[in-house]
N, C-alpha and C positions, 0 to 999 in steps of 0.2 A: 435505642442505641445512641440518640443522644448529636452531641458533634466527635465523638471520638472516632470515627471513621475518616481517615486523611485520605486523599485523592486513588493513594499508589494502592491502599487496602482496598478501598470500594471499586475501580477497572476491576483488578482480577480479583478479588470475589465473586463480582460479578460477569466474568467470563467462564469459571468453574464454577457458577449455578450455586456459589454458597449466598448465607444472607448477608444481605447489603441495608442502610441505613436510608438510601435512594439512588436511583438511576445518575450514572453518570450523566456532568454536562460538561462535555468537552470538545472542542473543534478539531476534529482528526486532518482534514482538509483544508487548504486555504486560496485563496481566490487565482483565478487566470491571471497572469501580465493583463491583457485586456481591460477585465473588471478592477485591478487596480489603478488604470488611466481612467475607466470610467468613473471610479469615486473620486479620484482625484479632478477630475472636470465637475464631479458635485461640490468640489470646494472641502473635501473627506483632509485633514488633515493627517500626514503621514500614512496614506492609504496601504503603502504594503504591510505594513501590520497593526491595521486600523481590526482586523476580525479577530487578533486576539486583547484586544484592550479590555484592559481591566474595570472597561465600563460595564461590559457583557455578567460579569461576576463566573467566570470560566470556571472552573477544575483544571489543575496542569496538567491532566490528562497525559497522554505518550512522548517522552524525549529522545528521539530517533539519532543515536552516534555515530552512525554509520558514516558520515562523513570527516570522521575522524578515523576511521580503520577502512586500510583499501582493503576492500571487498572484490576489486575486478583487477582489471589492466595493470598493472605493475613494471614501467613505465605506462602511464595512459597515453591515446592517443590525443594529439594536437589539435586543437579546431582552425580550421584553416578556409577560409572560402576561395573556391578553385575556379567562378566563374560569374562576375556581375553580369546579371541578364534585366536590368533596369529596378523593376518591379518585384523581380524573383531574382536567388542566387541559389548558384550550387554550391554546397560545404561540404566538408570532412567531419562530422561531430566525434566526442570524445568517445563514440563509442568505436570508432572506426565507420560506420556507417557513411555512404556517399548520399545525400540526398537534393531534390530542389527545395524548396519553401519560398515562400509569401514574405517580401520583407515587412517585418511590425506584426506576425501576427501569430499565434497558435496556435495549433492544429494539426493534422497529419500530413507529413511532406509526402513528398513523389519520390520513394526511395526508388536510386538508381544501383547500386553494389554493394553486398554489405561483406566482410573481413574473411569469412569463411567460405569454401564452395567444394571443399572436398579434403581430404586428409592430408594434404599438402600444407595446404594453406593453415590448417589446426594444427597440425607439427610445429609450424612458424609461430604461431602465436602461443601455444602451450609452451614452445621453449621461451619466448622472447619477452610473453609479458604475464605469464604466470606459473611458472614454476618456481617462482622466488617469495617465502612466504613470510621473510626478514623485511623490514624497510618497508612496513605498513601503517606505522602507529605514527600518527600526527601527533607530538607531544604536548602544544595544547591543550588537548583533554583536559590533562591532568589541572589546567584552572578553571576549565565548567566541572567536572566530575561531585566535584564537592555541593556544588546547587542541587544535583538531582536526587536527593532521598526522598521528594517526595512524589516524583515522577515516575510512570511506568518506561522504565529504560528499554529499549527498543535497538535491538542489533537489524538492519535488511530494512530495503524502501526498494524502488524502483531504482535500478533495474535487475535484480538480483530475483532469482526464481528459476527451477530444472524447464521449464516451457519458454518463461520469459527471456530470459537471459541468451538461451537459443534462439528466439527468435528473432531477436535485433543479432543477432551473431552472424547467423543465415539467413533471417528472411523468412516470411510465414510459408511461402508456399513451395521455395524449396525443401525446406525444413518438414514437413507433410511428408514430401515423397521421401525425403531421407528416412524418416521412420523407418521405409518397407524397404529402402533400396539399398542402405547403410548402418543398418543396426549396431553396428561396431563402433562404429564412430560418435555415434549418439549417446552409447553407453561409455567410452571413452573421457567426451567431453562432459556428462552429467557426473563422470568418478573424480574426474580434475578439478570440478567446480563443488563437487561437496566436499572433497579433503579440502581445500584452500580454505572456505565458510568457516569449517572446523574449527580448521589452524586459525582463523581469525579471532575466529570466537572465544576463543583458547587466552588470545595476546590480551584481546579487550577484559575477559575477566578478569585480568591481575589487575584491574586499575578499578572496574567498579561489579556491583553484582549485576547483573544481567536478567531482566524480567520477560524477555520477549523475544521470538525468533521471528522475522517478519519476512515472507514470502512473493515477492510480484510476479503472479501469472499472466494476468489479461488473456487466460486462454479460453474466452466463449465471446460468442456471439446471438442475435436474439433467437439464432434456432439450437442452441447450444452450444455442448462443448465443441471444439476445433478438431479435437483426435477422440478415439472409443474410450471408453470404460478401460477395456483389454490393454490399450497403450498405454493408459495411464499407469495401472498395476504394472506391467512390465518393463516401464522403463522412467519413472518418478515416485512412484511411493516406495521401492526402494534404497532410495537415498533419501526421502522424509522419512523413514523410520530412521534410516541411521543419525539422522539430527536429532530424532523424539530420542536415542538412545543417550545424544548424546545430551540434551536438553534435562532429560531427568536424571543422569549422574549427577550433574552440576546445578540443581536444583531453580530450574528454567519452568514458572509452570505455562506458560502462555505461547504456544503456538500461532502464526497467523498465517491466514492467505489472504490476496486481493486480487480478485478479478471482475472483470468488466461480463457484462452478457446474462442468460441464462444461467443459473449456476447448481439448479435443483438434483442433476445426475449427481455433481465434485462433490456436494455435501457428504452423503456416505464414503464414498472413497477416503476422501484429504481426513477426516473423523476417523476410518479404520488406521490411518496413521500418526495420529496421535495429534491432528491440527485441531485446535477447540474455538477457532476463532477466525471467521469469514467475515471478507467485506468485499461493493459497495453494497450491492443489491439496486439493480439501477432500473426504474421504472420503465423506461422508456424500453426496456427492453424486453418488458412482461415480466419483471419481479414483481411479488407481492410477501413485501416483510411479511407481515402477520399471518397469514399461511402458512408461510416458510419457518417461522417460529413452532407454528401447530405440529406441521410436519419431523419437523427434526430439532426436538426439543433440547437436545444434547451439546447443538452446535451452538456456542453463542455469536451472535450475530451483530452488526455495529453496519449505521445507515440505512438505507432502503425509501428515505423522504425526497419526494419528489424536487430537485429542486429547480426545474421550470415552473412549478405552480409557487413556487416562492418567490418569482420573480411578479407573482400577477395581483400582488396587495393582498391586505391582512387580513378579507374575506378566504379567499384562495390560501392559505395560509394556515387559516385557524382550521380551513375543512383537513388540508391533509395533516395536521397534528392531530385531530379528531380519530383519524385511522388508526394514526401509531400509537395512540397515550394509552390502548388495552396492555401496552407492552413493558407502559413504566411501571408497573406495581409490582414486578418482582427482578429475579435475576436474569442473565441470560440476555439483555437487549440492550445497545450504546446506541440512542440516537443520534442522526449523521445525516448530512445530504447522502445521497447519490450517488456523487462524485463531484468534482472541486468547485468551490463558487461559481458561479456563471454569470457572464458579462451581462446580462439582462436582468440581474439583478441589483436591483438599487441601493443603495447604502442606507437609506430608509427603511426598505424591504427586507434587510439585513437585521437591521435594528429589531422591527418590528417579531420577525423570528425569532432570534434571540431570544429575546424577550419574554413571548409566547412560550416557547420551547421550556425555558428556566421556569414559570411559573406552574406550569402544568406536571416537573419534575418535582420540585415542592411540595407539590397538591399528596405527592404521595409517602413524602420523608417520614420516616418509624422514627 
């Protein structure tokens, strides 16, 4: 195959298991706020986007526009901090969400209220800040637009997803019992949130074509999924199929999910609906890519590399690329951390992967 293979060909070829020229190398993820103070105490020049420098020899890998097409709140809400507590403050974030947090750091706040809590409160917000599907398009675009032919264009990131999106909306654990105690409303809010995506999806194509439908679940943990099999089918894969409906009229071939946790149940599921494309696969959680690959050879897969043990120098490093390299020789596998950079990892150690990573994708170019 030669070099005739450009970035946007070789992702989705190689997400649709056709042939590819070699494994992508792309940085899907990029580092904590943390780990960018940390390389920048290494002396990292221009650390927040020290991990995509064209030192690495990248692939342009995914161009995520979604920040150009509102996808949610239409007014969004306001960030506001409603209470200096020294150390910690409470805020309003822009998702409406009330929560505490750590000043300076990252992590999971102390949610105290989130927008929704019953059909009241989703009336208000369905009327107020999306029911209007005019007055989403950032006209910007239109002077990146033109750089991306050679990018896998990516409509959805966080926070967008029929799990995720509810969840920050209400709340993990209300949201649970709402399944069994509000069916109505659940299906309601996942009918408002896939026509809206649609309708967006719809505005964004008159400007560029559209490679990818991108989904944020985070709906497992390390004993798995959050809800059954049965709630999945019943009240999420049928508005992913209407996206795969709508995704192959408009000639969309690339589906995605991303969740956190166990994820070996979703696999067959999110695949019966038409999604070809899972991530992170996160160790610590009892993922094992290359199993998971064995397993469900259908699904293509992107991450699953440990990346606490990248943080532990280039022995530790070279082992868990050793794992993953049965997986660069054909289609089907985007190697990836985990999940995002981690502060404990050094810009050295960064390097050193990199590095590693590129050369052992090489090892296998047709």
């Amino acid at each position: 195959m030669g070099d005739n293979m450009n970035n946007r060909e070789r992702v989705i070829n190689c997400i649709l298991g056709r042939e590819i020229d070699r494994a992508p190398f792309i940085s899907y993820f990029g580092p904590w706020g943390e780990t960018v103070e940390a390389w920048r105490a290494e002396g990292v020049e221009h650390p927040e986007s020290a991990w995509v420098s064209g030192r690495f020899g990248l692939d342009g890998g995914f161009a995520d526009i979604s920040g150009y097409f509102n996808l949610l709140y239409n007014p969004g809400f306001v960030f506001e901090v409603l209470e200096d507590k020294g150390e910690r403050y409470v805020c309003r974030d822009g998702l409406g969400i009330v929560s505490e947090a750590i000043k300076g750091r990252s992590g999971i706040p102390k949610i105290i209220s989130n927008p929704v809590t019953g059909w009241d409160d989703w009336l208000r917000l369905r009327e107020e800040r999306l029911s209007n599907p005019e007055g989403r398009v950032n006209r910007a675009f239109e002077q990146v637009a033109a750089g991306l032919s050679d990018r896998v264009v990516q409509m959805g990131t966080y926070p967008y997803g029929f799990f995720g999106t509810l969840r920050d909306m209400i709340g993990l654990e209300p949201l649970c019992i709402m399944f069994y105690e509000q069916p109505d409303l659940i299906h309601d809010i996942m009918d408002t949130l896939c026509e809206l995506w649609i309708a967006v999806y719809k505005k964004a194509a008159e400007y560029i074509k559209i490679d990818a439908i991108h989904m944020w679940e985070d709906m497992s943990g390390k004993s798995g999924s959050l809800i059954s099999p049965a709630m999945i089918e019943a009240f999420m894969l049928p508005r992913y199929r209407r996206i795969k409906d709508y995704a192959d009229e408009h000639n969309i071939p690339v589906m995605v999910v991303d969740t956190d946790g166990i994820c070996d149940e979703l696999i067959p599921l999110f695949e019966s609906a038409g999604v070809n494309l899972m991530l992170l696969f996160e160790i610590a959680a009892g993922n094992d890519i290359v199993d998971l690959r064995r397993r469900f050879p259908r699904m293509a897969m992107l991450g699953g590399i440990d990346k606490l043990e990248i943080a532990k120098g280039p022995a530790a490093i070279d082992r868990e690329l050793d794992k993953i390299e049965p997986l660069l020789s054909g289609s089907g596998y985007i190697p990836g951390l985990d999940h995002l950079i981690h502060p404990d990892i050094s810009f050295a150690d960064y390097s050193y992967y990199m590095a590693a990573l590129r050369e052992r994708i090489m090892k296998y170019k047709r």
